[in-house]
MARBA-3410 file (N, C-alpha, C, O; in Angstrom, 1 decimal):
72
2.2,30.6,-13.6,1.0,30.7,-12.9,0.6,29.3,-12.5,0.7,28.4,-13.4 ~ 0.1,29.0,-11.4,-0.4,27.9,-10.9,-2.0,27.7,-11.6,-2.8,28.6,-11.9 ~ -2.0,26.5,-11.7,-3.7,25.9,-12.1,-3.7,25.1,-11.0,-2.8,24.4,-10.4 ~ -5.8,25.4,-10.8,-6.1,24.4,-10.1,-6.8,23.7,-10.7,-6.8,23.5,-12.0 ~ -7.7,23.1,-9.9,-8.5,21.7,-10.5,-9.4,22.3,-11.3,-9.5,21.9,-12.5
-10.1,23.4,-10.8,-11.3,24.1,-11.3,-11.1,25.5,-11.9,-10.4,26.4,-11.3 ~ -11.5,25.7,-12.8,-11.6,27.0,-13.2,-12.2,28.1,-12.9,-12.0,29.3,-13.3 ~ -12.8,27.7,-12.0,-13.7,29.0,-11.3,-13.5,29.9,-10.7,-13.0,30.0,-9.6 ~ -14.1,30.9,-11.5,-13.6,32.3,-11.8,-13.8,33.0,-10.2,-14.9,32.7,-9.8 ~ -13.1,33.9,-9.3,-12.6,34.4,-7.7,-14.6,34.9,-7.8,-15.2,34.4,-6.8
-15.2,35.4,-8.5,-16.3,36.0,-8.2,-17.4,35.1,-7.9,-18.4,35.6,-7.5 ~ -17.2,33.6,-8.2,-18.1,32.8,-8.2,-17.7,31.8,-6.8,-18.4,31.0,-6.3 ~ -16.7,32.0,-6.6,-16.4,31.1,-5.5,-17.2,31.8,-4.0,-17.7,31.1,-3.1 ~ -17.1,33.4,-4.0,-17.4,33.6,-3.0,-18.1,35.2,-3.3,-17.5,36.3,-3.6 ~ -19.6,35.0,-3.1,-19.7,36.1,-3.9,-19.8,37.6,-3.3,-20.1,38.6,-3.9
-19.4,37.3,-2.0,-19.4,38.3,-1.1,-18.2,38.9,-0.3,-18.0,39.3,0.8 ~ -17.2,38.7,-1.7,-16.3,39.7,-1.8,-15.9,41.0,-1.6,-15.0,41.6,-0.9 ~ -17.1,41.6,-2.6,-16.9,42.6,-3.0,-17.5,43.8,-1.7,-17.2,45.0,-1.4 ~ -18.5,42.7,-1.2,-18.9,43.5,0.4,-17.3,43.4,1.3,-16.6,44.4,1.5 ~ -17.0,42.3,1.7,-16.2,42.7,2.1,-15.1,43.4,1.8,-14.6,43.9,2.8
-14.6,43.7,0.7,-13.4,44.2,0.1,-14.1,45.8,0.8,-13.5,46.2,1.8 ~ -15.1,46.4,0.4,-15.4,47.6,0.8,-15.8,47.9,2.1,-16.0,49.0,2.7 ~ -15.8,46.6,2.7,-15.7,47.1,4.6,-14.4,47.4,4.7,-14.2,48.5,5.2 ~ -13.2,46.9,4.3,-11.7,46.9,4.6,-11.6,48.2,4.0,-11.1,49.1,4.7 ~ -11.9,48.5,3.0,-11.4,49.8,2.5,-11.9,50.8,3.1,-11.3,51.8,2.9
-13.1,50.7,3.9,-14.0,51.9,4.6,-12.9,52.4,6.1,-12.6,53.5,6.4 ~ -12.8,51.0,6.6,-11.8,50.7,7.6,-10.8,51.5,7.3,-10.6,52.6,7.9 ~ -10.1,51.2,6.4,-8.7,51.7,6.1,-8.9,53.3,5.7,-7.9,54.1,5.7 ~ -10.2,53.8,5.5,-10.2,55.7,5.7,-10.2,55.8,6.6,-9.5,56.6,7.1 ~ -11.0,55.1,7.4,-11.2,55.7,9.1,-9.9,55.7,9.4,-9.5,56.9,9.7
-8.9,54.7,9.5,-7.5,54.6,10.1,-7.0,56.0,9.7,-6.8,56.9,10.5 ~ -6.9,56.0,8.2,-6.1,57.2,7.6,-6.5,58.6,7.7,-6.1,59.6,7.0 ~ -7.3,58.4,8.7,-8.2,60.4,8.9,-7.8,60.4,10.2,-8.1,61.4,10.9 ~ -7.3,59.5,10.7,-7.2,60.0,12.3,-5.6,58.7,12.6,-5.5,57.6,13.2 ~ -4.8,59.7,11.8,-3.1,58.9,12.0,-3.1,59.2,13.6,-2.9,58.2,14.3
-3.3,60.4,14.3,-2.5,60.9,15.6,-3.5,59.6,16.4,-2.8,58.9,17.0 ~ -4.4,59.4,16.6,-5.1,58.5,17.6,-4.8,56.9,17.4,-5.1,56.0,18.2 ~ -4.0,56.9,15.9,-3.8,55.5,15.7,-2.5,54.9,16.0,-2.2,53.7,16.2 ~ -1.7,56.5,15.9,-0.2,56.1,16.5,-0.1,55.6,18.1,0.6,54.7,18.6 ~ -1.0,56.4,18.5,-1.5,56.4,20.0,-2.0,55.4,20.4,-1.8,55.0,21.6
-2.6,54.8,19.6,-3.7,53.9,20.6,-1.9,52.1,20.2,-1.6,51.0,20.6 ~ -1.5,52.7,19.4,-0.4,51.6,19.2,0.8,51.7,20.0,1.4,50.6,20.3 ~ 1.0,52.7,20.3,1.8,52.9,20.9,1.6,52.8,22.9,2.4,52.8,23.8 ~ 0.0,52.7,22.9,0.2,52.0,24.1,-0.2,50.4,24.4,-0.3,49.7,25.5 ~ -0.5,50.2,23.2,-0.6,48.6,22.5,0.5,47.5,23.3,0.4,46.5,24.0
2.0,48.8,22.6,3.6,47.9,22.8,3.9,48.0,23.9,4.5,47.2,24.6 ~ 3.7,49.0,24.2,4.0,49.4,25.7,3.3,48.2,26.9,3.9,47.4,27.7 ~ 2.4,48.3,26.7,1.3,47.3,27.4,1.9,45.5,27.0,1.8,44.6,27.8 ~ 2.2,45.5,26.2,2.3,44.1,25.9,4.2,43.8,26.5,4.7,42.9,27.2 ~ 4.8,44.9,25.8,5.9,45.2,26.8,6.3,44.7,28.3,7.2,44.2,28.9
5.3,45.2,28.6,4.7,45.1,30.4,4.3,44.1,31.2,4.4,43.8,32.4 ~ 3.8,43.7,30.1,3.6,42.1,30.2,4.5,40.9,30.1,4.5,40.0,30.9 ~ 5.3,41.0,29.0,6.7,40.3,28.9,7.6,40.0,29.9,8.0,38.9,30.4 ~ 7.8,41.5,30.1,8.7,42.0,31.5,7.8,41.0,32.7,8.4,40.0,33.1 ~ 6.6,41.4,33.1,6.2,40.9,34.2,6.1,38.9,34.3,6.1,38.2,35.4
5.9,38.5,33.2,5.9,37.0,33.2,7.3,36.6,32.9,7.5,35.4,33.2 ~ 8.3,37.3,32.3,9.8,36.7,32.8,10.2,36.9,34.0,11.0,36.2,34.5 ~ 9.6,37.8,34.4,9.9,38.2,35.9,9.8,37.2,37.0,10.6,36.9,37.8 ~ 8.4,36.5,36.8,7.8,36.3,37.4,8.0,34.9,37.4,7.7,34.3,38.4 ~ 8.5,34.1,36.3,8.5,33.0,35.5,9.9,32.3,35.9,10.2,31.1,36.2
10.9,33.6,35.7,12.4,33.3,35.3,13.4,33.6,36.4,14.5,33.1,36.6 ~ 12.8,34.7,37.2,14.0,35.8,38.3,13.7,34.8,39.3,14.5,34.7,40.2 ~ 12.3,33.7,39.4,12.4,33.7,40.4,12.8,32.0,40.7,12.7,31.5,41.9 ~ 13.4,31.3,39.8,13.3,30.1,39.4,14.6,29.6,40.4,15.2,30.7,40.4 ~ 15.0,29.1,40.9,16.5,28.2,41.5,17.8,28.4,40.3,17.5,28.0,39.2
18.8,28.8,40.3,19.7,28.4,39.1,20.3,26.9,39.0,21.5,26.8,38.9 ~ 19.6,25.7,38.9,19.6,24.3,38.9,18.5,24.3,38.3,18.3,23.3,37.6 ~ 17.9,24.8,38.3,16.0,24.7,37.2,16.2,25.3,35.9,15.5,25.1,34.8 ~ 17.2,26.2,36.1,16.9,27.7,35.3,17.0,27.0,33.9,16.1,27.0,33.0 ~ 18.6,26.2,33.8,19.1,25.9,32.4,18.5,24.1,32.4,19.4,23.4,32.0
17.7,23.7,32.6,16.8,22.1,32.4,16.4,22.6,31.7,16.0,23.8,31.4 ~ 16.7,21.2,30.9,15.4,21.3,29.7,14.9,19.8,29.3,14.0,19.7,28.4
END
């Protein structure tokens, strides 16, 4: 185990932990009661970002001279 300088104990450093820890965990039921809308909303997440990829290599790369293409 690592030591630091200080001993101070995780509850004293920040004491609004424990609020947070129970927003994440509130979060994380909502996720897990509604898997079909979460698959979904991800799945057009990749798709979308996908689309994006595609269109800035496209746009970036197809359209470049092949004397530019390989500079660097």
């Amino acid at each position: 185990m690592v030591k630091t300088k200080s001993e101070t104990p995780l509850d004293e450093l920040s004491p609004d932990l424990d609020a947070d820890v129970s927003r994440v965990e509130a979060d994380l039921e909502i996720m897990e009661s509604h898997p079909g809308e979460m698959a979904e909303v991800e799945t057009g997440i990749k798709e979308s970002m996908k689309k994006r990829d595609r269109e800035y290599k496209d746009s970036h790369f197809h359209s470049v001279p092949k004397g530019k293409k390989h500079q660097r």
